[in-house]
C-alpha positions in Angstrom: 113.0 111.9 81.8 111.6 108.6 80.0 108.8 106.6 80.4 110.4 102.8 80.8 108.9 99.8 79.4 106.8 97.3 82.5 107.5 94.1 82.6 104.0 92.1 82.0 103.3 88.6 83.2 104.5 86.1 82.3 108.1 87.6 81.5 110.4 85.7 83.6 112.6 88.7 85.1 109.5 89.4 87.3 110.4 86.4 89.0 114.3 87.2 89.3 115.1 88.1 93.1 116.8 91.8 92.9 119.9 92.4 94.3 120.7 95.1 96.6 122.0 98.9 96.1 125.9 99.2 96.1 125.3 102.9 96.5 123.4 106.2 95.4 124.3 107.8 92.6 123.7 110.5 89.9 122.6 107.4 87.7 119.7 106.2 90.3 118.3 109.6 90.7 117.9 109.6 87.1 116.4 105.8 87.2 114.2 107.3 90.1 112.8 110.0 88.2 111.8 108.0 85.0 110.4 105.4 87.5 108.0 108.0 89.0 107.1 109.3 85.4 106.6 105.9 84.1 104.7 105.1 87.8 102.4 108.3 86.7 101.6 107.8 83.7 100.5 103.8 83.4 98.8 105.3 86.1 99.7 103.5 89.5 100.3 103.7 92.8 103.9 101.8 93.2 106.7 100.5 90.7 109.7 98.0 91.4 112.4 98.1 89.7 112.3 94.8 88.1 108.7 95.6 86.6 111.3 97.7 84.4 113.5 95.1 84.0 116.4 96.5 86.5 117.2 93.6 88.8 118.0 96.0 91.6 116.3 96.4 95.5 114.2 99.8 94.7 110.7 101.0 94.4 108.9 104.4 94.3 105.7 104.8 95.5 103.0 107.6 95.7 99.5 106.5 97.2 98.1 110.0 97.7 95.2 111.5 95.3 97.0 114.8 94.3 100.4 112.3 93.4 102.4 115.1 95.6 103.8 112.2 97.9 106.8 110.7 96.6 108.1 107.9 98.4 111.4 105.9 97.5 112.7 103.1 99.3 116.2 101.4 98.3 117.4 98.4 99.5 113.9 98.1 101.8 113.3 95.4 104.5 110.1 95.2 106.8 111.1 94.9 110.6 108.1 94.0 111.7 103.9 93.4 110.6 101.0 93.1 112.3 97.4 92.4 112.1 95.8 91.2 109.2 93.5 92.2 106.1 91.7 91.4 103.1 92.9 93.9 100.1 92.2 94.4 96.7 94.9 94.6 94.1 96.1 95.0 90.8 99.5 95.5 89.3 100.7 97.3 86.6 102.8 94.0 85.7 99.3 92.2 85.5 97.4 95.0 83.5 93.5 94.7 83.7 93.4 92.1 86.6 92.3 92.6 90.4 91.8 90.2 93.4 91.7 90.2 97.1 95.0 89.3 98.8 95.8 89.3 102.6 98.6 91.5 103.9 99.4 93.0 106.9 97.6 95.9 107.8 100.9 97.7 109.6 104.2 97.7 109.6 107.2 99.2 110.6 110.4 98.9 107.4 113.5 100.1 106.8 115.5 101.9 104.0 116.4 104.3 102.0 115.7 107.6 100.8 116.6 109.2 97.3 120.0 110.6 99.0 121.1 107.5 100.3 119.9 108.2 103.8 118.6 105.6 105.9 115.1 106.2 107.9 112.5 103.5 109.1 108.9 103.9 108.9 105.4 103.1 110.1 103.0 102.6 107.7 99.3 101.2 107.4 96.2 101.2 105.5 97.1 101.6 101.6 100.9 102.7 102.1 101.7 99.8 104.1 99.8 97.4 101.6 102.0 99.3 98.9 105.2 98.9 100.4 104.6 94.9 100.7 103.1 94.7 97.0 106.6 96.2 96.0 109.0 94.5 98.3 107.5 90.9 96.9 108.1 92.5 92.8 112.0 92.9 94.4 111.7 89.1 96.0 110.5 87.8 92.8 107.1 87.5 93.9 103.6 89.1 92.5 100.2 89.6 94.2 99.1 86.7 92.2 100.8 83.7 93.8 98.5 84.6 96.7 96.0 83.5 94.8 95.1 79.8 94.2 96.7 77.7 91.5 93.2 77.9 89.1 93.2 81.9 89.5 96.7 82.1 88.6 96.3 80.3 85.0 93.3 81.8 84.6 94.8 85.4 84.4 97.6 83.5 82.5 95.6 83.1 79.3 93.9 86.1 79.9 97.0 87.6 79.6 98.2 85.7 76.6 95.1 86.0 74.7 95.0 90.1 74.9 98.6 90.0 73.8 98.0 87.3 70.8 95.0 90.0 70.0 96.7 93.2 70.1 100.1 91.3 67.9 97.3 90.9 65.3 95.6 94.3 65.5 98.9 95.7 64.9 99.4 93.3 61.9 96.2 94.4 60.6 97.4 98.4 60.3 
C-alpha cells in the first residue's frame, strides 16, 4: 500500500468532472486500498478519487470513530434527497478550512461495492453528508462553491499564502 498525493485547491483537476468505471479490477482494489490508507492517515472521513488526481467515478469513505467501516462506492448516483440541514465541513483538498454548507439530510444512492456489485443505500446524518461531499469532488465540485463569492477568495489566498510560506521554509533548510 501507498499513501497518494491530495490534490489541494486551487489545482484545476479538482474541477475535472470524473468519468465512470469501465469495470472492477485487480488494479482498483489496489487504488482502493491506498485510497483508504491515504484517507487514514491525512486523517479524514471521505476521499474522491480526483483529490488524488485519478479522473475516475469512486470514493471511499469511513465516518465511524473506531475507522472499522469501510465504505466504497463506484460509479455512485443519489436517487433521491430529502430534508434539509446546515453542516459543517472541511476537506482534505482545502486543508485547515471549515464552513457551514446545506445538504440533504437523507438520501437513498446507488453503486458499487469493492467487487463490482451493485447495492443502493439509505443514508443520513454524517454518512449521507459524506456521500454528497464526495459525489460533488467526482462532479467537479467542492464544499466551497456553496459558499459566497467573498468566502471563496478568501480561503484562496489563504491557501496560496501557506503554500508561498512553507516553499520558503523549505528553501530555508
Amino acid at each position: 500500500m501507498a499513501l497518494l498525493p491530495i490534490l489541494h485547491f486551487p489545482d484545476p483537476h479538482l474541477r475535472t468532472p470524473a468519468r465512470p468505471v469501465e469495470s472492477v479490477d485487480n488494479a482498483l482494489s489496489k487504488t482502493l486500498e491506498d485510497m483508504f490508507e491515504t484517507m487514514y492517515a491525512a486523517p479524514g472521513i471521505g476521499l474522491a478519487a480526483t483529490q488524488v488526481g485519478i479522473d475516475r467515478r469512486f470514493a471511499v469513505i469511513d465516518v465511524s470513530e473506531e475507522k472499522n467501516e469501510r465504505r466504497v462506492f463506484i460509479n455512485p448516483e443519489i436517487l433521491e434527497r430529502r430534508g434539509s440541514c446546515d453542516s459543517d465541513e472541511g476537506c482534505l483538498s482545502v486543508p485547515e478550512y471549515f464552513d457551514t454548507v446545506k445538504r440533504a439530510e437523507w438520501l437513498r444512492v446507488r453503486a458499487l461495492d469493492a467487487e463490482g456489485e451493485s447495492f443502493e443505500l439509505e443514508a443520513e446524518g454524517l454518512l449521507a453528508i459524506c456521500i454528497q461531499h464526495e459525489i460533488d469532488h467526482l462532479d467537479g465540485k467542492l464544499f466551497i462553491d456553496y459558499l459566497s463569492d467573498l468566502k471563496r477568495r478568501r480561503v484562496r489566498k489563504q491557501l496560496e499564502k501557506a503554500r508561498r510560506e512553507a516553499r520558503a521554509e523549505a528553501r530555508s533548510y
